[in-house]
SEBASE-287516 format. One record per residue: residue number from 1; residue in three letters; x, y, z of N, C-alpha, C, O, CB in turn. Coordinates in pm, 1 decimal. Glycine has a CB too. Layout:
   k   r       nx       ny       nz      cax      cay      caz       cx       cy       cz       ox       oy       oz      cbx      cby      cbz
 NUM Ala        X        Y        Z        X        Y        Z        X        Y        Z        X        Y        Z        X        Y        Z
...
END
This chain:
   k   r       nx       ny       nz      cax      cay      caz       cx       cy       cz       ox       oy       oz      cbx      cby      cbz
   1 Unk  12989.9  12584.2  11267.3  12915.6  12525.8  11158.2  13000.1  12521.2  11030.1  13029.1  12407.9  10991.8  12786.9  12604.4  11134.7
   2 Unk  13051.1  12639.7  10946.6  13167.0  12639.1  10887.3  13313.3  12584.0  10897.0  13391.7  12566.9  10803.7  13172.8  12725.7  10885.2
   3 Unk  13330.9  12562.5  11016.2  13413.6  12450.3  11027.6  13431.9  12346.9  11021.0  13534.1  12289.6  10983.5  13439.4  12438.1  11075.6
   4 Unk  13310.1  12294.3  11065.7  13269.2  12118.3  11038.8  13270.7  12098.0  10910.6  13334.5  12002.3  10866.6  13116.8  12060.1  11086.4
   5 Unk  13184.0  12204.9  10804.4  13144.0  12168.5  10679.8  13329.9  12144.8  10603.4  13378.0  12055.9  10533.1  13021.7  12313.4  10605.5
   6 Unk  13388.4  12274.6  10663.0  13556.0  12292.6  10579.2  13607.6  12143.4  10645.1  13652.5  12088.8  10544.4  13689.3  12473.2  10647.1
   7 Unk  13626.0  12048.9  10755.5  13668.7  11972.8  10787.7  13625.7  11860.7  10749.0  13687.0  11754.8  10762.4  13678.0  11988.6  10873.8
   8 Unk  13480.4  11879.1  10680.5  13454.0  11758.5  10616.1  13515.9  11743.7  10460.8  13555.6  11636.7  10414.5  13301.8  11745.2  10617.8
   9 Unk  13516.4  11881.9  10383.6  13571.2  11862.8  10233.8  13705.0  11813.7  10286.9  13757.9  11713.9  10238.0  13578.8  12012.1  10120.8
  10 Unk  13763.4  11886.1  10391.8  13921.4  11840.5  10388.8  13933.0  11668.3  10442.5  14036.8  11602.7  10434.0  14022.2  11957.4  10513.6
  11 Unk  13854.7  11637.5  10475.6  13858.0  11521.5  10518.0  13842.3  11426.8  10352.1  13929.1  11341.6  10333.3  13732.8  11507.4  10644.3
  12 Unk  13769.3  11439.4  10277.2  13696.8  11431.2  10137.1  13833.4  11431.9  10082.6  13886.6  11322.8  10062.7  13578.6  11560.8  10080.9
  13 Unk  13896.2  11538.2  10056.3  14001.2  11568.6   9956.2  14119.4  11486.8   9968.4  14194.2  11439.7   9882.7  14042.6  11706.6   9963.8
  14 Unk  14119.2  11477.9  10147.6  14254.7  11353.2  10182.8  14241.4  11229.6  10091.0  14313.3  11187.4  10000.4  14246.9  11279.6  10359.7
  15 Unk  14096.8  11174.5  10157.8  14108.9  11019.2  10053.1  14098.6  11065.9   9888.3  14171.5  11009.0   9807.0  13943.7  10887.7  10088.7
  16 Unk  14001.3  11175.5   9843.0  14016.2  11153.5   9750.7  14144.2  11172.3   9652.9  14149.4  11140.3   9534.2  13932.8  11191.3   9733.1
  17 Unk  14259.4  11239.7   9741.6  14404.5  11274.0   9659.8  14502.1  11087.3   9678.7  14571.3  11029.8   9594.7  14519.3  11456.9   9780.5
  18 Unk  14472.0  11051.6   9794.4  14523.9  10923.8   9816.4  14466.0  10800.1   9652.5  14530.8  10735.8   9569.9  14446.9  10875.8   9998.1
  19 Unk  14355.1  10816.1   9670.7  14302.9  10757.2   9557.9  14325.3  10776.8   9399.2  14310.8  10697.2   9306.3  14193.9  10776.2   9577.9
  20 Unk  14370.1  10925.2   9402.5  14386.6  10985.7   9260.1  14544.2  10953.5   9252.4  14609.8  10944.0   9148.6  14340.2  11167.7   9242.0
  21 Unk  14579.0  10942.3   9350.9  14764.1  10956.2   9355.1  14783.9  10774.6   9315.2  14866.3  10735.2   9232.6  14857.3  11018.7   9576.5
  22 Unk  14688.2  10680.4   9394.7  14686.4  10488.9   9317.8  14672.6  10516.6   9187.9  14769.9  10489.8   9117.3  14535.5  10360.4   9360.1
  23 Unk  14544.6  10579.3   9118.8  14542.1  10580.8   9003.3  14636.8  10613.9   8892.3  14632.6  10553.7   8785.0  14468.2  10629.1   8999.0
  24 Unk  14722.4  10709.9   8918.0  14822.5  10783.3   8836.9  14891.7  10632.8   8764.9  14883.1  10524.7   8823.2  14943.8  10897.1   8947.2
  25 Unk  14969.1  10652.1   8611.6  15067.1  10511.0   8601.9  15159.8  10552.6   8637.6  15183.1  10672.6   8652.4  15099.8  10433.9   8477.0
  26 Unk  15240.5  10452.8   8661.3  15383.3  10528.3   8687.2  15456.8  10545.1   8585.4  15442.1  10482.9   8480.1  15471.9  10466.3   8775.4
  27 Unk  15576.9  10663.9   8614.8  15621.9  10700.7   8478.5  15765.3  10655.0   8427.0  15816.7  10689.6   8320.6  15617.2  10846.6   8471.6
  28 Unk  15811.6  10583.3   8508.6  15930.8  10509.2   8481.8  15877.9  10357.7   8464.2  15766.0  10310.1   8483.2  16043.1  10528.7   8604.1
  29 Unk  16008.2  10294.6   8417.6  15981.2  10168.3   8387.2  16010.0  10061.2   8467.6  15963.4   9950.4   8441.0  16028.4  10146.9   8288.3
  30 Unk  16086.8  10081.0   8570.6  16105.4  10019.9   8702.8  16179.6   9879.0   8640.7  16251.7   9874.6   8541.0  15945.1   9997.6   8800.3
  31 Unk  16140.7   9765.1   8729.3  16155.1   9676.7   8672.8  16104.4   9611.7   8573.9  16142.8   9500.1   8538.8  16161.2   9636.5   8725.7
  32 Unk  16006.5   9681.9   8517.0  15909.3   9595.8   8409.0  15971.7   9603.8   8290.2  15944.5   9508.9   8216.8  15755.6   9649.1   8385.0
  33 Unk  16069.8   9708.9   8230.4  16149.8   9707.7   8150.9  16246.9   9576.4   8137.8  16294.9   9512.2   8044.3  16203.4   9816.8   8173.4
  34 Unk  16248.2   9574.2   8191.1  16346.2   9435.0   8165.9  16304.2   9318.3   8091.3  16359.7   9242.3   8011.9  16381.2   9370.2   8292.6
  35 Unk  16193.6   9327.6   8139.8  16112.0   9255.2   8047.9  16051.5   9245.9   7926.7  16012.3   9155.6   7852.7  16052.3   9244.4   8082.4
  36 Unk  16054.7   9362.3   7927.2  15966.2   9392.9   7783.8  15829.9   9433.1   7835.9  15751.1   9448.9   7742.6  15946.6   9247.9   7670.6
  37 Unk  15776.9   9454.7   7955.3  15600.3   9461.4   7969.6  15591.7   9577.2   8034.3  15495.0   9591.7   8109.2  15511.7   9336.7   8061.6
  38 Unk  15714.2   9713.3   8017.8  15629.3   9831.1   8022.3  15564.9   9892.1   8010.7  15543.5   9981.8   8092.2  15625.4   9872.4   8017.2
  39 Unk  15476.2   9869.8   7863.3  15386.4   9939.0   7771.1  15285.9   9826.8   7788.3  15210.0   9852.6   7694.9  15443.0   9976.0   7610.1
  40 Unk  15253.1   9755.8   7827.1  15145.2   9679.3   7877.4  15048.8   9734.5   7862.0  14984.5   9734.7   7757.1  15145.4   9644.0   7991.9
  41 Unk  15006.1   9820.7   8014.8  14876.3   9829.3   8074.1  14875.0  10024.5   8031.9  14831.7  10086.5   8128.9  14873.0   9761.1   8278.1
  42 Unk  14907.0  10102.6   7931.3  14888.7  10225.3   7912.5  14798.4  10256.8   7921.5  14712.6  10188.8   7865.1  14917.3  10267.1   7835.8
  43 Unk  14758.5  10367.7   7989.6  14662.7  10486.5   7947.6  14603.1  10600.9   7837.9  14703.3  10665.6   7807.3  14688.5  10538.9   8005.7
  44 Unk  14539.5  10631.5   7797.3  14487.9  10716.6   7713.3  14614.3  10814.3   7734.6  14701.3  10783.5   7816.1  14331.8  10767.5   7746.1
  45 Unk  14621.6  10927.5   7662.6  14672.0  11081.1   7733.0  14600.1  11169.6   7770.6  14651.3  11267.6   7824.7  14742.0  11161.1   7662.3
  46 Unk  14399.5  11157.3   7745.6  14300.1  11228.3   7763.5  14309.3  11215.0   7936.4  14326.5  11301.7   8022.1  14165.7  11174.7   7676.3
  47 Unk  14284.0  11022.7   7949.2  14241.7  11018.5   8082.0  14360.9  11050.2   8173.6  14329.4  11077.2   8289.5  14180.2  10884.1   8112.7
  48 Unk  14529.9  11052.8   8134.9  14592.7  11145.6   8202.7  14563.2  11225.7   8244.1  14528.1  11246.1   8360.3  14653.6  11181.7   8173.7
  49 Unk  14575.0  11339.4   8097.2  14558.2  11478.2   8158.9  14387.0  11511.6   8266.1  14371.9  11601.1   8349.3  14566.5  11589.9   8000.8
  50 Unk  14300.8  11423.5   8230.6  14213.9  11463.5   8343.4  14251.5  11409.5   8497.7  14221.3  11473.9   8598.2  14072.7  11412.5   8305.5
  51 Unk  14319.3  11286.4   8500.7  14352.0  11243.9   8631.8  14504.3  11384.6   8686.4  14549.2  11425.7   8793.3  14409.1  11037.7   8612.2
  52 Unk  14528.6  11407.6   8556.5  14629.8  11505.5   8647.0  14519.5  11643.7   8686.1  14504.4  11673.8   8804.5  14797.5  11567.6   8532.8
  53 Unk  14460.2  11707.0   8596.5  14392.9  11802.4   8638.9  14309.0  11793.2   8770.0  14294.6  11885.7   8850.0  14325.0  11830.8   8541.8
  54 Unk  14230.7  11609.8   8785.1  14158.7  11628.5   8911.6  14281.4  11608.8   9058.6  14238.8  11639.6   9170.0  14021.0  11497.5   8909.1
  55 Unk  14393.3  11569.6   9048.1  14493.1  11554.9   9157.7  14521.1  11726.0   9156.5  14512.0  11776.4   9268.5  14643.9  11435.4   9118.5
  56 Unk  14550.0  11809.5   9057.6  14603.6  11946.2   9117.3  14510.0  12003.9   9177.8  14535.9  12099.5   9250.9  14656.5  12044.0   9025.9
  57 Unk  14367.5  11954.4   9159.2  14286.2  12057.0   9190.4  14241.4  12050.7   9347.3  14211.4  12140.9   9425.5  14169.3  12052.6   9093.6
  58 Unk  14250.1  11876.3   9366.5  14237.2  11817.0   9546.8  14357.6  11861.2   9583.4  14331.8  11904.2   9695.8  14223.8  11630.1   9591.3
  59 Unk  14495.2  11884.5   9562.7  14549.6  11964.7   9605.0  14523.6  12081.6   9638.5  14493.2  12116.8   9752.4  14607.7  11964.1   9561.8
  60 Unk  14531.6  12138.6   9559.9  14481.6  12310.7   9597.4  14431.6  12347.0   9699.1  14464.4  12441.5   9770.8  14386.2  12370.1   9524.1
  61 Unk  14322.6  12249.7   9714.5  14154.1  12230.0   9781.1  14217.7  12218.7   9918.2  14198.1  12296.7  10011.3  14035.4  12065.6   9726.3
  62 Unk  14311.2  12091.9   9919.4  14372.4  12051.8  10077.9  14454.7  12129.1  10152.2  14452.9  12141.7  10274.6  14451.5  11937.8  10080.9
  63 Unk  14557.3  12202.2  10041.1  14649.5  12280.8  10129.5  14593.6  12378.9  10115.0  14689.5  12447.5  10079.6  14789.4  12293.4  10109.2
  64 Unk  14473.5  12474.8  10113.1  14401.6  12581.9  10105.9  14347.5  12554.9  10303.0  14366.2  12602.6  10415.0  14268.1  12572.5   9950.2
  65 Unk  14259.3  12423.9  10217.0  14173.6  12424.8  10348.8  14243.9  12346.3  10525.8  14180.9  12333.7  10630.9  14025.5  12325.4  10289.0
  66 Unk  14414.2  12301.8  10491.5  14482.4  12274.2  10574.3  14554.6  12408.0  10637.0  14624.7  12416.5  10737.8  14556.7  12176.3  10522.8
  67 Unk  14518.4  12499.4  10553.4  14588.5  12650.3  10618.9  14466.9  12690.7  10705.9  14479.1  12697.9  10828.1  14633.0  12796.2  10485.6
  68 Unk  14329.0  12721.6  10632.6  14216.0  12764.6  10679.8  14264.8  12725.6  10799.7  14348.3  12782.6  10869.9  14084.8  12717.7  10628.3
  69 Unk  14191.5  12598.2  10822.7  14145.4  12508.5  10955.3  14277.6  12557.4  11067.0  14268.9  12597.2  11183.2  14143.8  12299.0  10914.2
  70 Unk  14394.6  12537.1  10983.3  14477.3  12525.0  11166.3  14536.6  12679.1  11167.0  14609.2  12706.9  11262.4  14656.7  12371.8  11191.4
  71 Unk  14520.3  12745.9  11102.7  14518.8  12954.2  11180.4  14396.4  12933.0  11249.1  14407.3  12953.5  11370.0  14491.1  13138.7  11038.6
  72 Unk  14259.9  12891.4  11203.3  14152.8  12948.1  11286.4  14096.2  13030.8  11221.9  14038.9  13102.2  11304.3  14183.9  13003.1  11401.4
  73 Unk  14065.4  13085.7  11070.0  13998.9  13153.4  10994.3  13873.1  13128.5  10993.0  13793.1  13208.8  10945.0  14040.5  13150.3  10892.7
  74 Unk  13837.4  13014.3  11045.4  13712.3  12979.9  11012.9  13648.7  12955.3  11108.8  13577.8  12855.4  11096.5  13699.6  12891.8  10937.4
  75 Unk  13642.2  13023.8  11235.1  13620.7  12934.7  11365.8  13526.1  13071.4  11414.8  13585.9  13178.2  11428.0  13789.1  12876.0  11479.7
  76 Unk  13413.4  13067.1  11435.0  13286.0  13128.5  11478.2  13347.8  13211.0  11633.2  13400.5  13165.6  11734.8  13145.5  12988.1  11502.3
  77 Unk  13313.4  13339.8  11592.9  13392.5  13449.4  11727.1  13291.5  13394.8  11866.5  13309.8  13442.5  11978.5  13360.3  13684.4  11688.7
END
C-alpha cells in the first residue's frame, strides 16, 4: 500500500521536474546574442528564485524516493 502511494509521488515528481526543468530560462545567450534578442523574453528574479526553489525541492523528493523504492524500504514484510 505504501509503495504504490511512494511510486505514485515518484511518478508525480518525474514529470513534474521535466516540466520545471522547460520552464527554467536559459542562462547563456546561445545564439540569440548575436542578435541582439537575448534580453527579450526575461523573467522576474522572484519567479526565478521560486522556479528554482520548486526544481530543488522535486529533486530531493525523487532521489529520496528513487533510493526508497529500489532498496525495498518500503515494501510490506
Amino acid at each position: 500500500m505504501i509503495e504504490t502511494i511512494a511510486t505514485g509521488i515518484w511518478a508525480f515528481s518525474a514529470l513534474g521536474l521535466i516540466v520545471l526543468v522547460l520552464l527554467h530560462s536559459p542562462k547563456g545567450d546561445g545564439l540569440g546574442g548575436i542578435g541582439g534578442q537575448a534580453q527579450l523574453f526575461t523573467s522576474t528574479k522572484s519567479a526565478e528564485t521560486t522556479l528554482n526553489r520548486a526544481t530543488w525541492t522535486l529533486t530531493v523528493l525523487f532521489m529520496a524516493l528513487t533510493v526508497a523504492l529500489s532498496a525495498g524500504w518500503l515494501r510490506s514484510p
